[in-house]
N, C-alpha and C positions, 0 to 999 in steps of 0.2 A: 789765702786763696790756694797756695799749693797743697795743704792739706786737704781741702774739700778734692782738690782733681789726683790724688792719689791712694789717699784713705780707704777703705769700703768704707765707713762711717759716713766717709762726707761725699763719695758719688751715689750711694744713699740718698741723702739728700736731696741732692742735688737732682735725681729724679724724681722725688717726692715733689721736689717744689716746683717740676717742670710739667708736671701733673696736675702739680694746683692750679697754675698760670692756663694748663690747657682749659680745665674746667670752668675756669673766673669768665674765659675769653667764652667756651659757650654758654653755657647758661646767665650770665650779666652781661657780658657785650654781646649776645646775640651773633657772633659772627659767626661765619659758616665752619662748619667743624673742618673740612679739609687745610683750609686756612689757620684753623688755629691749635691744627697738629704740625704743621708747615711751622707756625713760628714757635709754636714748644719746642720743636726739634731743635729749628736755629739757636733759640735761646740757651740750650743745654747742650748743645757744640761747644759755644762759645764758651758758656761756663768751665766747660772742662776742660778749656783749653785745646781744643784740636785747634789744628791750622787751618788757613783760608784754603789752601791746596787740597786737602781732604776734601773738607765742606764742600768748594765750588769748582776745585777744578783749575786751571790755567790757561791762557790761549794758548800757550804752545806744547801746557803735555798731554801725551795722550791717553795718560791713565784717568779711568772715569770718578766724579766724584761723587759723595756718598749723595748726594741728591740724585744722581742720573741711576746710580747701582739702587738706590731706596726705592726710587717710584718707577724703576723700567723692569728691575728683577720682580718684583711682583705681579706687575699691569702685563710682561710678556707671558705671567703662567696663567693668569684667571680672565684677561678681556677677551677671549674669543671666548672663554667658554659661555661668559656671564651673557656676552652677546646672543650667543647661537641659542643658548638655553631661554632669553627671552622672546626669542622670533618664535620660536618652538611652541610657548607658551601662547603668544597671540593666536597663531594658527588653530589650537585647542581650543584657546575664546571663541574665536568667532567662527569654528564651525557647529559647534551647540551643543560639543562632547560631554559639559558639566549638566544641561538638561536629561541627557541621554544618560548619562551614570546614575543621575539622581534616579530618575523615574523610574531603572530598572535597579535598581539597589532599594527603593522602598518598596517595587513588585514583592523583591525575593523575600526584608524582613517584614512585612504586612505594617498597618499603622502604630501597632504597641511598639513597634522596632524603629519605626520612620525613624527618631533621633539618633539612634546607633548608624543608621543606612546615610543620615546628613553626617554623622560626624567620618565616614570612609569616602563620600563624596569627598569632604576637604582634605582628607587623607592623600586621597589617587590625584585629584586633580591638583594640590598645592604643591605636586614636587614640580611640575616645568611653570608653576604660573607664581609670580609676585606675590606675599600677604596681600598687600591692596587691590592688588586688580582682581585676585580671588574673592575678597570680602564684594567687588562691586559687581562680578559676576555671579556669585552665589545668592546672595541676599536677598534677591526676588523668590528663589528657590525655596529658602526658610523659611517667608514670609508666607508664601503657597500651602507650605505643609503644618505651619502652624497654626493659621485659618481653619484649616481642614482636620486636624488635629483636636484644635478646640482648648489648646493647654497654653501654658506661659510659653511666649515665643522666647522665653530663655532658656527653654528643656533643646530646645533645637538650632539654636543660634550657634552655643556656648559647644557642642560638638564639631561644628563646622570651622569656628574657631579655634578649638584643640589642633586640629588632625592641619588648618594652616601655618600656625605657626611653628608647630613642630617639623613641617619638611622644609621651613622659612630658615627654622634655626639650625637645624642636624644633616639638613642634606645638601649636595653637590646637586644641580649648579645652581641655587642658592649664592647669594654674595659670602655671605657672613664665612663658611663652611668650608666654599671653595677659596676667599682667600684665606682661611687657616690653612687649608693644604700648602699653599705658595710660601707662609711664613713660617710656618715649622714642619718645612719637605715632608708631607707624607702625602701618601697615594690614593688619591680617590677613590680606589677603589675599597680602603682598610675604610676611609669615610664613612663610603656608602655602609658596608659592611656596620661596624660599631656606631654610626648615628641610627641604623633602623634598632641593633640591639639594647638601646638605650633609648632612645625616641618612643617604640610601641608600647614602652610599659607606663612610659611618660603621658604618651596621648589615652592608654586606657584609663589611667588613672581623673586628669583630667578630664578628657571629651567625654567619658562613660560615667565614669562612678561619682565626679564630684556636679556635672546638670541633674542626675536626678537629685542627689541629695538637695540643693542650691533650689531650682526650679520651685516648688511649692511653695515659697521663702520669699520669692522673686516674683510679681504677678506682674507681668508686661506683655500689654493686648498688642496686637497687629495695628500697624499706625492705616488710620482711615484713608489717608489718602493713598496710600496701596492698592487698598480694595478695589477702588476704583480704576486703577491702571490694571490690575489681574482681571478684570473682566471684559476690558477692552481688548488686553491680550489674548484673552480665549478666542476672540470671535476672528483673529488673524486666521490666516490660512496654512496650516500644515506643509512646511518648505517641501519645493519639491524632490530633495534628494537629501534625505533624511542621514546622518554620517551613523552609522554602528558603534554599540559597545565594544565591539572584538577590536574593531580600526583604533579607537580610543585608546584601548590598556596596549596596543599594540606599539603604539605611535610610542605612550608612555615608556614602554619598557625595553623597546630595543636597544635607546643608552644607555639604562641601567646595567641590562646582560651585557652587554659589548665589554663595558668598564671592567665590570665583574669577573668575564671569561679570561681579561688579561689579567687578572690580579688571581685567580686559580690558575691560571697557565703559570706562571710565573713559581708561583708556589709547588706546584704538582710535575711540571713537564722538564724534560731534558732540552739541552738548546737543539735547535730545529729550524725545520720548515713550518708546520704547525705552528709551536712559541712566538713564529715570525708574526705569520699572518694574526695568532690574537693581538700582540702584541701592538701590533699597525692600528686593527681594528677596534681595539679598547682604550687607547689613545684618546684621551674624554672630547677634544677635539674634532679627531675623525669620527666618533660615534655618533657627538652631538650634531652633526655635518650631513651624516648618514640621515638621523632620523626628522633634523628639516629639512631634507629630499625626499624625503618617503611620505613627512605630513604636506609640505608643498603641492605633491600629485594626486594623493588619496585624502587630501583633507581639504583643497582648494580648488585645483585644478579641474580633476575628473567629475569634481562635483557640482562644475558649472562656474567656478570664480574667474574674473578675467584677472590677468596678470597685473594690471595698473591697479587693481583692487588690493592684493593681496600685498603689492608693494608699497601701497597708502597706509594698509594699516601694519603692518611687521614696522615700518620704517616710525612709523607715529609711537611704537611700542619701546622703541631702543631709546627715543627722549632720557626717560630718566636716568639711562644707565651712566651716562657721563660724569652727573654727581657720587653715584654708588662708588664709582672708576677712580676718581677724585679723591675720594674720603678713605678707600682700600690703599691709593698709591701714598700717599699723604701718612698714613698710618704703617705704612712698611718703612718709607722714611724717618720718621721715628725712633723705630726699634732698627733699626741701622744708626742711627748716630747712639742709641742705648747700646749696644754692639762694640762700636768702636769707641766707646769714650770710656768704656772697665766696667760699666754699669750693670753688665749681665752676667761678668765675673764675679763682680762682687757681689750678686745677690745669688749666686751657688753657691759663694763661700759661705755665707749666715746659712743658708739653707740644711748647707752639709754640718756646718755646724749646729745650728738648730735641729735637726732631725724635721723639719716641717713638709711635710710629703708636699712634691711638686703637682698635684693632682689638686687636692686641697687648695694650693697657695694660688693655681692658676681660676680655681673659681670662685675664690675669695675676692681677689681682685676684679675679674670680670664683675660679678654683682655688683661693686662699690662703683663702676663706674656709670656703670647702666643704670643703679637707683641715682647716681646725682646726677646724671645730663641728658637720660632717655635714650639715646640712640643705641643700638644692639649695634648697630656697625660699628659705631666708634667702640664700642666695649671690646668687641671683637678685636680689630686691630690695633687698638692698643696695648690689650694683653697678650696679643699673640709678639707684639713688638717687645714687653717685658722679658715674657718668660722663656721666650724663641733662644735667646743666647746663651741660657742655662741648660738647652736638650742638645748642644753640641753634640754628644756621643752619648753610647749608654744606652741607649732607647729601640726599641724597635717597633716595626712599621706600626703594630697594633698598639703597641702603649704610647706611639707617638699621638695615633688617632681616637684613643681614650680621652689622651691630655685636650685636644682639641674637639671633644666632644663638652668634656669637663667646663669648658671655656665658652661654647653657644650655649650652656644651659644657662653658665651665669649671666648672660648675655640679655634671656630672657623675662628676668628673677620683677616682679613687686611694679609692672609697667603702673603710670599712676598720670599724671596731671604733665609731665614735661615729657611725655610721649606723643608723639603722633598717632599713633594707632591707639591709644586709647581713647582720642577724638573720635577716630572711623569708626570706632566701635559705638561710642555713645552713641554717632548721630545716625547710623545704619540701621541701629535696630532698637530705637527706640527707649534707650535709659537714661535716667538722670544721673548725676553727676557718684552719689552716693550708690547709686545701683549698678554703678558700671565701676566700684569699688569694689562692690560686695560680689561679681562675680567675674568679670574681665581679668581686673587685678587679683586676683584671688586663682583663678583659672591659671595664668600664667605664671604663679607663684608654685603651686602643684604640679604644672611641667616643669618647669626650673631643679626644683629638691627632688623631682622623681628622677627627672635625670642624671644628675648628679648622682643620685644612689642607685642606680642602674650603674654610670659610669666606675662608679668603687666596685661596686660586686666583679665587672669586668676587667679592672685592672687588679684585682686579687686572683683573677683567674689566670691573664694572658703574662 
């Protein structure tokens, strides 16, 4: 036993097999992932030997233990933001921003383009809004223009799902992205920065080049009972207070620039008064804080919403987040006891010994976990929990947030049958089991290796 808890060989292991235990625990006992990162960690405490003191803590000291430093050090950098970012998103739902982008984005590309104009719809609107609640807001949309279109509603689906999972996987505040920021300290704004450089060649490749090829291959009609509900919708009444395209990209982008302007201030500016106030202002907190006050007034308020309205559904929209919350804290704890048990030592040392570029190793592992247990979260935080103790030093801000870009791509590599969103997708728009192989799975695999190779070209650069 003292060899496995001092070896690198055998705390190697020792993680391998804590890994295995987490996997058995979801996919054959079904338990819930935060749960059964919870007990992979205990498990592989124990093994190596730390003390109860470590692990748990004592009544009478006051040093914290790695259960309170695992799930509080993380859950303190990313639960407001994850919060504020989905209140933000609701308010976009339901003021009818994704109708409004749609309909003037297939203005501007006419109908040969309509599938380009759905796949920047999911683009613009999937950065404040959820994958799924984007798929259940859009999908009436695609179904509209694919009627109307007249073509496989997989030329137009299959865009709109590009351009979501890609701000799902690469961008802040996203869960996946922002808690990579929190587990290997880098700065939202390098994020933002290197998931769009690495993200838009992923989603053109994907959302653009691989529907059309795909599309003639794929013949799937508009589900009938649609039709039926889109004709009933026409003859609704035109809201009275219609919300603008300008308000929309506005709402979207004022946290982006805020994030942004701290992270070029930062870089560019002398310390200051200015430095100060970006620096307050780009705060992803204070930005995202800023810009549900801004859609609060101009997206609810002014436009006729009563208060008790607005507070029914934001409040209905944060439900899920508590699991997200759970599974993110759960998976920092984790790579905290991988941390302090040698574990992340010792796989610097093979590393450095190996020559195996950390870039590489971190989406190697991402994809192995995401093809056996589905969840991009858990992929996420658990490799960010591996390889977090190996970027000790060394690193800077951009090649930190390569590595973490490196890490959502494999995150979202080969989605297949033990995903959940490969269900939404099947039962949304209409394909069978084998057809939501041949281009869902398939789709998500071309974002995955684009990014990736986006992510190498920019970490030979930066």
């Amino acid at each position: 036993m003292h060899w496995l808890q001092t070896s690198t060989p055998g705390l190697l292991l020792l993680c391998a097999a804590a890994i295995a235990v987490l996997l058995f625990l979801i996919i054959k006992v079904k338990l819930e992932p935060f749960i059964a990162l919870f007990i992979s960690g205990i498990g592989l405490a124990v093994a190596a030997g730390l003390s109860v003191e470590q692990m748990v803590g004592t009544a009478l000291a006051s040093k914290e233990s790695l259960i309170e430093t695992g799930f509080g050090g993380v859950l303190g950098h990313i639960a407001l933001i994850i919060g504020l970012g989905t209140v933000l998103g609701s308010l976009l739902e339901r003021s009818g921003g994704a109708d409004v982008l749609a309909s003037r984005l297939i203005g501007i590309f006419g109908e040969r383009g309509t599938p380009i104009a759905m796949g920047l719809v999911g683009l613009i609107f999937g950065i404040p809004v959820f994958f799924d609640i984007g798929i259940f807001v859009l999908a009436p949309l695609v179904y509209v223009a694919a009627h109307r279109g007249g073509r496989s509603l997989v030329l137009y689906a299959l865009p709109v799902l590009a351009g979501l999972s890609m701000t799902h996987a690469f961008l802040p505040p996203h869960p996946g992205p922002t808690a990579l920021g929190g587990l290997l300290g880098v700065d939202l704004g390098w994020l933002i920065i290197m998931g769009l450089v690495c993200g838009l060649p992923a989603f053109a490749a994907a959302g653009i080049l691989f529907p059309i090829w795909i599309a003639p291959r794929v013949q799937v009609s508009v589900p009938e009972e649609f039709l039926v509900a889109e004709t009933e919708a026409e003859e609704d009444p035109t809201p009275v207070a219609p919300v603008s395209l300008a308000l929309v990209l506005a709402v979207i982008a004022v946290p982006l620039l805020l994030i942004l302007g701290a992270t070029f201030g930062t870089m560019l500016l002398d310390p200051g008064r200015l430095l100060s106030v970006l620096t307050f202002l780009g705060n992803p907190a204070i930005a995202l804080t800023i810009a549900v006050l801004l859609a609060f007034w101009l997206l609810g308020i002014r436009r006729g919403m009563r208060l008790d309205e607005i507070s029914e559904f934001t409040g209905a929209s944060l439900r899920p987040v508590g699991m997200i919350l759970l599974v993110v804290g759960a998976g920092a704890f984790f790579g905290s006891v991988i941390s302090a048990t040698g574990v992340g030592a010792a796989l610097a040392e093979v590393l450095a010994d190996a020559g195996l570029p950390v870039l590489l190793l971190a989406y190697v592992i991402s994809c192995g976990l995401r093809i056996a247990q589905g969840s991009a979260t858990v992929a996420i935080v658990t490799t960010g929990g591996i390889v977090g103790p190996t970027l000790a030093s060394g690193y800077s801000q951009p090649e930190l947030a390569v590595i973490a870009v490196a890490i959502a791509a494999g995150s979202i590599i080969l989605s297949h049958v033990n995903d959940g969103g490969f269900w939404i997708v099947s039962r949304y728009f209409n394909l069978t089991v084998k057809q939501t192989l041949a281009t869902w799975t398939v789709l998500e695999t071309v974002l995955s290796v684009t990014g990736f190779a986006a992510a190498a070209v920019a970490w030979a650069i930066v």
